[in-house]
Each structure stands twice: as structure tokens, then as C-alpha cells.
N, C-alpha and C positions, 0 to 999 in steps of 0.2 A: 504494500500500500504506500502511495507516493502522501509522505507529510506532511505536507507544506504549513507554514504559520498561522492558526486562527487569529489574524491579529484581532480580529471584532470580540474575540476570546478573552484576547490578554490582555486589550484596553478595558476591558469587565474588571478583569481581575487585578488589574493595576486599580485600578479605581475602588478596589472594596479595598484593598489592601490598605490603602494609604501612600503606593508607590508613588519617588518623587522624581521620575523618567518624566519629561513632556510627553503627551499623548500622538501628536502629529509626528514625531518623529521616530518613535517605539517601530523598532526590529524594519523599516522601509526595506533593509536590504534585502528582507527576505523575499519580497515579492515576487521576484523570478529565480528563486533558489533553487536548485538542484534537487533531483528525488533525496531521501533522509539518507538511504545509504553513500552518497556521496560526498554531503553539507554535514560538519560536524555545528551544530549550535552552543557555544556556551556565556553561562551568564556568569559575568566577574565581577567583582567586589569595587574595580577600584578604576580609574580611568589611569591613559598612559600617559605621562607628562614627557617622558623623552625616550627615544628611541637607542641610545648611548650603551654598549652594555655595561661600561663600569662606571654607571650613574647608582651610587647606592639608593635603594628607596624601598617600597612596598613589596612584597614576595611574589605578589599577583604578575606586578612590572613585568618581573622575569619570564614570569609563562612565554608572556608573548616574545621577549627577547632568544629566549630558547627555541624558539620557532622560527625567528630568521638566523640565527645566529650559529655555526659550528665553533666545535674546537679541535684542539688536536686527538683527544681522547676523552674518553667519560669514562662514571663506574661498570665495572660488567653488573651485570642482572642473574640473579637466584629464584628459584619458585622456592615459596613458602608452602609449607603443607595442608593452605587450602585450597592452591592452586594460583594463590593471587603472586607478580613478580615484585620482588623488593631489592634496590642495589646491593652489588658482593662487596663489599670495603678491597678485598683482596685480589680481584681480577681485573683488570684495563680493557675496555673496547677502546679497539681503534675508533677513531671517526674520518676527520681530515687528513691526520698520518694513515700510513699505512703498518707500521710500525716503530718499537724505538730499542734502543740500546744505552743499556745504564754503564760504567766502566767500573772497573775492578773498585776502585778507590770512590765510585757515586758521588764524583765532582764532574762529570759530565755525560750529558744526556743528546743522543745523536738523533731526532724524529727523521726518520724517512717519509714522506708526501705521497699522498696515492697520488699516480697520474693522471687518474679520472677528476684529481679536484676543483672545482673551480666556481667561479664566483656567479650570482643569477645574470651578471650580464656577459658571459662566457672564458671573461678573462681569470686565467688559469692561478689556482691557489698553488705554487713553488713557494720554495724555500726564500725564494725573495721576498713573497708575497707576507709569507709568515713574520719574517725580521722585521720585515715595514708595518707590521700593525706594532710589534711589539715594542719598536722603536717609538710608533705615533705615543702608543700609553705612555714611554718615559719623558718623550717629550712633553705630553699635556701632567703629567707628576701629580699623579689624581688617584681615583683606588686602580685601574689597573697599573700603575706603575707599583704603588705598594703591594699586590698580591705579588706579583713577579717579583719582586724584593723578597715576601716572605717564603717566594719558593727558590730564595737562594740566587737570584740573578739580581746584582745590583745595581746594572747598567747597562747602556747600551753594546758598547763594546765586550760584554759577555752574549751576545747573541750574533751567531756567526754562521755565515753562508757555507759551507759547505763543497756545495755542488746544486745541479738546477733543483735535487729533489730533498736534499738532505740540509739540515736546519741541527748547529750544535749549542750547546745551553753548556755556559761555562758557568759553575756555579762557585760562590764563594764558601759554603761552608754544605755538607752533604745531610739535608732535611730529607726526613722520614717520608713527606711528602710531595718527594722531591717531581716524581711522574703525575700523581692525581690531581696535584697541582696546578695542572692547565688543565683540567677539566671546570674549572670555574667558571661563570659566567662572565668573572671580572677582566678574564683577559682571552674570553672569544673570537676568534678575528675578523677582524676588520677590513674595509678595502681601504686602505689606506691613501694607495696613490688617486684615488677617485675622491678620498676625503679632502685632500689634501689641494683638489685642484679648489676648491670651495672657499680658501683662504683667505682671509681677509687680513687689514693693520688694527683692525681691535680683535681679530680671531685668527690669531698667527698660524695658528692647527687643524684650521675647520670645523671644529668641534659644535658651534653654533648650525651648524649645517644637516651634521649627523643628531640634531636633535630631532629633528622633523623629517628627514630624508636618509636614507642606507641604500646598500646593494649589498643582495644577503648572502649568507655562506651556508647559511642555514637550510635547513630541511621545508620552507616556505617563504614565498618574499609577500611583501603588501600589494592585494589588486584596489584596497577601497580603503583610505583611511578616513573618516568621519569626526573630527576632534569632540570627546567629549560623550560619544556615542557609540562605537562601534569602529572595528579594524576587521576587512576581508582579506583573508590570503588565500594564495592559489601556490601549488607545491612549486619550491625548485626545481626546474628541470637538470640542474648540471649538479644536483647534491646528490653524493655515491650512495645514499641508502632512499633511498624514494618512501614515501610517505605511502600510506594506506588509500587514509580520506582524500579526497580531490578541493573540499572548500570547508575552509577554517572561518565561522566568524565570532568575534568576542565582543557580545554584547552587554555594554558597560547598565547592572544593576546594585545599585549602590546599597539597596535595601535587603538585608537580611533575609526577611519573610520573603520577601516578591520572588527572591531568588530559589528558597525552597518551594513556593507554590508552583513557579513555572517547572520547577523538574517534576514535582511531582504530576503534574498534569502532562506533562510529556512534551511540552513548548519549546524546552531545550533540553538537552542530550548531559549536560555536566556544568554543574556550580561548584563555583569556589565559596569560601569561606563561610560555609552556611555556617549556622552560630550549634553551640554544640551542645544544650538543651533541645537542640531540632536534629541535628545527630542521632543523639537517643529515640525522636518519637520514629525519626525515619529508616532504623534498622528493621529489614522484615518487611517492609511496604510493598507490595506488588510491582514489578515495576524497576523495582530500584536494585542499585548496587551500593553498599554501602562499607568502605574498609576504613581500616586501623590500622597504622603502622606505628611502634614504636619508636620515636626518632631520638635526638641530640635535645632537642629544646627544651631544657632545663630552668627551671626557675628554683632561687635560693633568696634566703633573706640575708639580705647585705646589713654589716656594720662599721662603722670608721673604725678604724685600725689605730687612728691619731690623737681621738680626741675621747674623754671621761664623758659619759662615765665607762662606754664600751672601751677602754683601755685595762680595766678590771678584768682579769679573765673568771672572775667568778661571775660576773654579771653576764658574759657571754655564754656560758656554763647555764646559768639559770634561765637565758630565754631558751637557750637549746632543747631543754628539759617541757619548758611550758607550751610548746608550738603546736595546735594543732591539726597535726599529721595529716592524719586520717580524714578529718572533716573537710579540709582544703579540699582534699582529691575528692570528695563528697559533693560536699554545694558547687566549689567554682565553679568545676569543672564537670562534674556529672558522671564523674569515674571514669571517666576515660584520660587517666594519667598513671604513669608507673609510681612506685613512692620513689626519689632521689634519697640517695643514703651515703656521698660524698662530695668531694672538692672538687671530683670531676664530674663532666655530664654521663649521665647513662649510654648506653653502647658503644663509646669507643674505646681504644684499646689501651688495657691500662686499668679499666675503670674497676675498682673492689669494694665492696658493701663491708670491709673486715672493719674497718678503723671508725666505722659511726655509733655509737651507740645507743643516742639518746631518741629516746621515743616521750609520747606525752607523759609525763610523771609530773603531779603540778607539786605533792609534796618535795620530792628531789631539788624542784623549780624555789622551793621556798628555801630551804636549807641552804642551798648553793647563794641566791640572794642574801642569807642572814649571814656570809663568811665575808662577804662584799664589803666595800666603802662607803655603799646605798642601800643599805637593811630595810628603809623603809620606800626605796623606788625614787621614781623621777621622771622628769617630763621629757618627751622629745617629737619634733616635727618629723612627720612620714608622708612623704611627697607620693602619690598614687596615680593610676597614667587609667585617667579618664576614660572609660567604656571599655574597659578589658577586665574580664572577671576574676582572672585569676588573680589581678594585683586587688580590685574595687574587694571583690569579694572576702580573697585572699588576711587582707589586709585588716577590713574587720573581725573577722574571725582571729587573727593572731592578737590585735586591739581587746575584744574579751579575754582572749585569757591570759592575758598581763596583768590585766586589772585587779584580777584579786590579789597581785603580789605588790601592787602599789605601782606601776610601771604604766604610764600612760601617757597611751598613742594618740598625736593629733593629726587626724589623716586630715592632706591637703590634697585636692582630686586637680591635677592639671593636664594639659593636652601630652601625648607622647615625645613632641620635640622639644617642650619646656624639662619636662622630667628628664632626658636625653642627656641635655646641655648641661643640667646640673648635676649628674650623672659622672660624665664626661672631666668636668674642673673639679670631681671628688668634694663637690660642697652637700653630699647629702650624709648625715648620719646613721641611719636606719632608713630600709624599706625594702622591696620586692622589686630584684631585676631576674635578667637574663641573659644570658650569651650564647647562639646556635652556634655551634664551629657546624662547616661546611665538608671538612673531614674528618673523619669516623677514628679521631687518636686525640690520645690524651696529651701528647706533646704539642701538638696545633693550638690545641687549648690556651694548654702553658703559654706559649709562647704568644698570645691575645691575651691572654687575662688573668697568668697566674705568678709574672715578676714585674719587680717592682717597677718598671717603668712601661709594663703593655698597657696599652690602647684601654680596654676594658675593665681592668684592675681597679675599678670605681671606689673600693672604699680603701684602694693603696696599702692591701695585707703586705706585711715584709718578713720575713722571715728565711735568711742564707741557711738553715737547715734543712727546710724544703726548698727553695728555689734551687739553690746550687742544682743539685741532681734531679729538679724538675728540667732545669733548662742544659742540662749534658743528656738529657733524656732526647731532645729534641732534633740531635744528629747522628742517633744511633740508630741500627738497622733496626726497621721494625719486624716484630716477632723475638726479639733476639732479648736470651735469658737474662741482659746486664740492663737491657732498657727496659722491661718490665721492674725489672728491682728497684730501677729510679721512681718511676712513676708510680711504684707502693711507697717507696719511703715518701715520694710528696705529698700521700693519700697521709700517710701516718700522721706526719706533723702536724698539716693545716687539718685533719678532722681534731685533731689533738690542741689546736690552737681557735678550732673553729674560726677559720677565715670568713667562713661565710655558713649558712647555715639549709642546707639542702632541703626542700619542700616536695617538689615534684617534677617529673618529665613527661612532659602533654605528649597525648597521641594525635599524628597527623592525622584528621580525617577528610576522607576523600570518597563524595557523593557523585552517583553516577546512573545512568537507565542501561539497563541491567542486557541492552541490546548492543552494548560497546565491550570490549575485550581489548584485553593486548598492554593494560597499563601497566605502566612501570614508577616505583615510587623512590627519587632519589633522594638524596641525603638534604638538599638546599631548601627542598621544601617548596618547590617550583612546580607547578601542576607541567609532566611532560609529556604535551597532547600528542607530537606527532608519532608515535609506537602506536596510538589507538587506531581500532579498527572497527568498522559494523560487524556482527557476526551475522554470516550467511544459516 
């Protein structure tokens, strides 16, 4: 049966909803759509501000970035034992290379270039090709020049031609993550010399160019961009793994509900970000596909490291004791979070449950307080990132049960990018963050968020007992029985010091009609449309 969009349907149903789409311009593209099995529809969360892929922003962003965009390599893919595929940490698909070569010493990385690569407007992805994106990122010294930094290349002159097909990566110090590394989206490539002709005296790099306009490398290029509304793609023809679907389109619904109504009615094929109270009612629904995947996304309650009364390690002792656990993963969240039980996130490698011990005990919570400087409690601001449950909710729930030890939270509810910033300059005391690493190891962590001067290290933990052999952790062979040992002894101290205090690891969830097959869930947390397929 050919699908085509009831839109007299979905303007009904936008309308009871409360959807805040205009009416006259809802889903137009779809009017001469292709039968369903060739038009994938999905509804997404969030509109695309730039087209850039190492513009950091929204996780939604990426989907579509991932759809025009190759790299040299991604994670390989495993079937779980329901059948659903979830990334190998341990295995490399080629994508754009054809293969690579690590050296004895994993100070240098040789990619060989399939020769079928090439860009959607036919000019060919070599080893030049590749140098000149990678070059573009050091020159614009934005996040794709820092990912390529942290995978060990700290200049341009460490990126070296080879020959037409081979591309070598001279790195300065040998990371663990030194191959999976360019599977980021931060440093996908680019056409560089195409970007480059776009240059202007206030845009030395074209960079302003590539916001609004690309030429993809990726698995789809744009047939219809719509600002504000909707982006059509139609696949690459010159990308080496060819897509399923034949028409991609991502129609921007910003509304929670509207977005569960339209899947569930069958309007469209896969939403992002449903909320995850509608998670739960939508497991089981006719119709639908509904998974779970474990991921990195950790949240912990942060505390200053610097400043009283959390300089007391009995006071940090006794929140640890009073937190509750249980309830969190209950109301935030809806149970669909793992418990976190250390300093590092859940599943990557490294990661041990041995060194936590504290579960809720509020008497423990009081006695550890009565050994304190602050027997009777104390007041402290707790900045909370507005419309997100796990902190809103989160938050009051750890606020009650402080209370009765005298310990009271004054939650402050502000936008994400205010909380962020002050995050960032280390000016918050107490509250509920997070950091997703992108690869599945506990040394990548470290080396964002767990010394003393990384990016993330928001409440600035110090401690050369565990850093040292957290960050010697970070250029040793991964698997290898010396690098495990590091990254338990980092596990020892900071649970032992409680640097920060572990709550939960949310489960990706990912809604779908139950007529698509083929998905694959990687680590970034990037919905990765083009693997889907209709099933016949």
C-alpha cells in the first residue's frame, strides 16, 4: 500500500495536540513523495543551525551531519541477542579508507583510500583530499582541530601524503584511541578545496559558507533544504556503501507529544527524542519498534574540590551515603537507566563497580556528617539545566534527602548554556552534570574530564594519586594487563576520594515503526539513519 501523508490528518492532530509547527507549511514536501518503501519520514527534535560537522551543538545536529558526511572509519557493528545491532568498541569498518596500518611503536597510522571514493560532485576522495580537510580543521582551530589533537596529531605537518591513495598520521604520543579516532563526526571530511574557493577577508576558510552549503562524502547529499522546516536528501551516488532508502526527509517537530502521536499513527517512520515517560507507554504498541541500548551517558553529582564546606571529606562521605539511588533511576527517569557505581562512565573499558560502596544509608549519612566541621549542615546554590529530568527531577529528590541532615539545596533552574558556562569556569559548587565520551574507554574519559586541567573536570578534582596512572593509562595498549591496572587504581582513589559522586547511566532510547530494520546504535548517540531499510 503506497502511504502517502494525510496531511488533513496531521493538521487535526497538530491542532489537538497543541503542536507549535505552522499549519500551511507542515510536511508540503511530502506531496509528491515516493511510495513508503522508498521515503524514509522522520520527525526530529530540533532544527539545523549549521551544516559544519565540527560545529558542536545538539545530538539531533549530527543525524543529519552523518548522512552527508563520511569518515575514514567507524565502529564495526555486533547483534545483541534480540536481534537488534549495537557498535563493537573492538572492531573498525572501513568507510572512506579502504584500510589502515598501525606501526610497531603506534606512532603512526598509514589509511589507504578506496579508489571508488569520492565526493557527491565526483571529485575523487585521495589522500590529498583527506590532508586538505584535515588541514582546513587546523587551520579554522575549532573542535575539529582539537579532536585531531586529542587523537594524537598536533599539527598540520603530522598529516602526510603519502602517495595518490595512502594518507600517514604522525602522531605525537601513541592514544589508545588512536584508529577510532577519526571515526568522529568532529573530523568527517570535508571538500575542502570546494570550501575553500568560498573565501572571503572576514572568512579566510570559508567556513561561513559551509554553514549553509557542503558537497557530501557522505552516504546522502541535500535535494531540499527548507530552513526551519525540513531537509530532503536523495543518496550519494559516488558513496562506496549505497544506502537502502532512496528519500531521506527530517521533518523539524519540536514538540514532544506531536512527535510521539505522528509515529504512533504511522505519519512518520522514526522520532527522535521522544520524552521517556512516553518511552515506557510506547513499549509493546502495535506498530512500533521500541529499543534500549545501554550507553556512556553518565550523570554524577558534582562537588568543588576547592572550596568548604565540600573540602571536608566527611561531608562528601555523608552526601554519598544520603543520595537517592534508587528513586532517581525511578521518577527521572522511568527506569530506564543503569545504577553508575564509579568515576568512570559505565561500559567502557576500564570501568569496575569494586571501589563504590555507598548506597542510600541516611543513618551512615548522619554519623559521617556528625565527624565533619558542619555537624549541623549548610547552605549551598545548585544550578539545574531547565527541562531535563534527570537534573529538575534528579535534583529535588537528592534536595529531600539532605534535609533531614540539615544540608540545604537551593535549586536554581536555568537554560543549558547558562549552566554550561558556569560549569565550564568551575564557578559551581554542587549539582548534577554529565560527560558522554564518544569512545567506549576509560582513558578518553580521563583525558576530558579526569586531570587536572581537562576541558570537563568542572568541579577541578586533583588528586596525583589517581591522575598520574589515570593519564599513563591513556597511551597504553588497550586490553593490555598494565593499562587496566591504571585505570583500577584511578577507580580506587577518586571513588575513595569521591570526586564526584555517580547516580546513573541513561538508556539510549530509540523509537521506530516496527516496518524498518537494519538499525545500528553507535556510541555518539547520533540517530544513524542511512543502515535503515523497509523490510520486504
Amino acid at each position: 500500500m503506497d502511504r502517502e501523508l494525510d496531511r488533513r490528518g496531521f493538521l487535526r492532530l497538530v491542532g489537538a495536540t497543541g503542536g507549535v509547527l505552522a499549519a500551511g507549511d507542515l510536511f508540503t514536501l511530502m506531496a509528491h513523495a515516493a511510495p513508503a518503501k522508498e521515503t524514509l519520514v522522520v520527525a526530529v527534535d530540533t532544527t539545523f543551525g549549521t551544516l559544519r560537522p565540527d560545529f558542536l551543538g545538539e545530538i539531533t545536529a549530527y543525524t543529519l551531519k552523518r548522512l552527508l558526511y563520511g569518515n575514514l572509519v567507524m565502529w564495526g557493528a555486533r547483534q545483541r541477542p534480540d536481534g537488534s545491532l549495537i557498535y563493537d568498541s573492538e572492531t573498525v569498518e572501513h568507510v572512506l579508507a579502504e584500510s589502515h596500518r598501525v606501526s610497531a611503536d603506534r606512532k603512526t597510522i598509514d589509511f589507504v583510500l578506496r579508489p571508488s571514493a569520492r565526493f557527491a560532485n565526483g571529485d575523487r576522495i585521495d589522500a590529498q583530499a583527506v590532508k586538505a580537510a584535515y588541514d582546513w580543521y587546523f587551520d579554522l582551530n575549532g573542535a575539529g582541530a582539537g579532536q585531531l589533537k586529542v587523537n594524537g596529531i598536533p599539527g598540520k605537518e603530522h598529516v602526510v601524503v603519502v602517495d595518490e591513495r595512502t594518507l600517514r598520521l604522525k602522531l605525537d604520543r601513541p592514544v589508545a584511541w588512536n584508529v577510532i579516532g577519526h571515526a568522529i563526526i568532529l573530523v568527517a571530511i570535508v571538500h575542502a578545496k570546494e570550501i575553500r574557493r568560498h573565501a572571503t577577508p572576514g572568512d579566510p576558510h570559508g567556513a561561513k559558507w559551509l554553514e549553509t552549503n557542503t558537497v557530501s562524502s557522505g552516504p546522502y547529499m541535500i535535494e531540499e533544504w527548507r530552513r526551519g522546516q525540513s531537509v530532503t536528501l536523495k543518496p550519494n551516488p559516488h558513496f562506496p556503501h549505497p544506502p537502502h532508502i532512496k528519500r531521506v526527509v527530517l521533518q523539524i517537530v519540536p514538540d514532544q507529544t506531536t512527535r510521539r502521536l505522528l509515529l504512533e499513527r504511522g505519519e512518520v517512520d522514526f522520532a527522535t527524542r521522544i520524552a521517556t515517560k512516553d518511552i515506557v507507554q510506547l513499549k509493546g504498541r502495535p506498530g512500533l519498534k521500541v529499543l534500549h541500548y545501554s550507553s556512556t551517558d553518565t550523570y554524577w553529582l558534582g562537588m568543588t574540590w576547592s572550596r568548604p564546606p565540600f573540602t571536608d571529606p566527611h561531608v562528601r562521605r555523608a552526601i554519598a551515603w544520603a543520595v537517592p539511588y534508587k528513586d532517581i533511576i525511578r521518577v527521572a527517569v522511568h527506569g530506564l537507566a543503569d545504577r553508575a557505581r564509579s568515576t568512570l562512565p559505565n561500559n567502557v573499558e576500564g570501568y569496575t563497580e569494586e571501589f563504590w560502596p555507598h548506597e542510600t544509608d541516611l543513618e551512615k549519612a548522619r554519623q559521617e556528617l556528625a565527624r565533619s566541621r558542619y555537624p549541623r549542615g549548610f547552605e549551598v546554590a545548585v544550578p539545574v539545566t531547565a527541562g531535563l529530568p534527570i537534573e529538575e527531577e534528579g535534583s529535588v529528590l537528592i534536595q529531600q534527602a539532605l534535609a533531614p541532615l540539615g544540608i540545604r539545596l537551593k535549586l536554581q533552574k536555568m537554560p543549558r548554556g547558562q549552566k554550561f558556562s558556569l560549569l565550564v569556569k568551575r564557578q559551581v559548587d554542587m549539582g548534577i552534570f554529565r560527560w558522554q565520551p564518544w569512545v567506549a574507554d576509560g582513558g578518553y574519559w580521563i583525558h576530558w574530564a579526569g586531570l587536572p586541567k581537562s576541558f570537563s573536570n568542572f568541579f577541578g578534582y586533583e588528586n596525583p594519586a589517581a591522575q598520574v596512572p589515570g593519564q599513563e593509562a591513556i597511551t597504553l595498549p588497550l586490553g593490555s594487563r598494565e593499562r587496566l591496572a591504571k585505570l583500577r587504581e584511578f577507580q580506587r582513589v577518586s571513588c575513595a576520594d569521591i570526586a564526584h559522586i555517580p547516580l546513573a547511566t541513561l538508556f539510549d532510547n530509540v523509537a521506530m515503526r516496527d516496518s524498518l530494520e537494519g538499525y545500528v546504535y553507535y556510541i555518539d548517540a547520533a540517530e544513524q539513519l542511512n543502515r535503515l531499510r523497509f523490510r520486504t
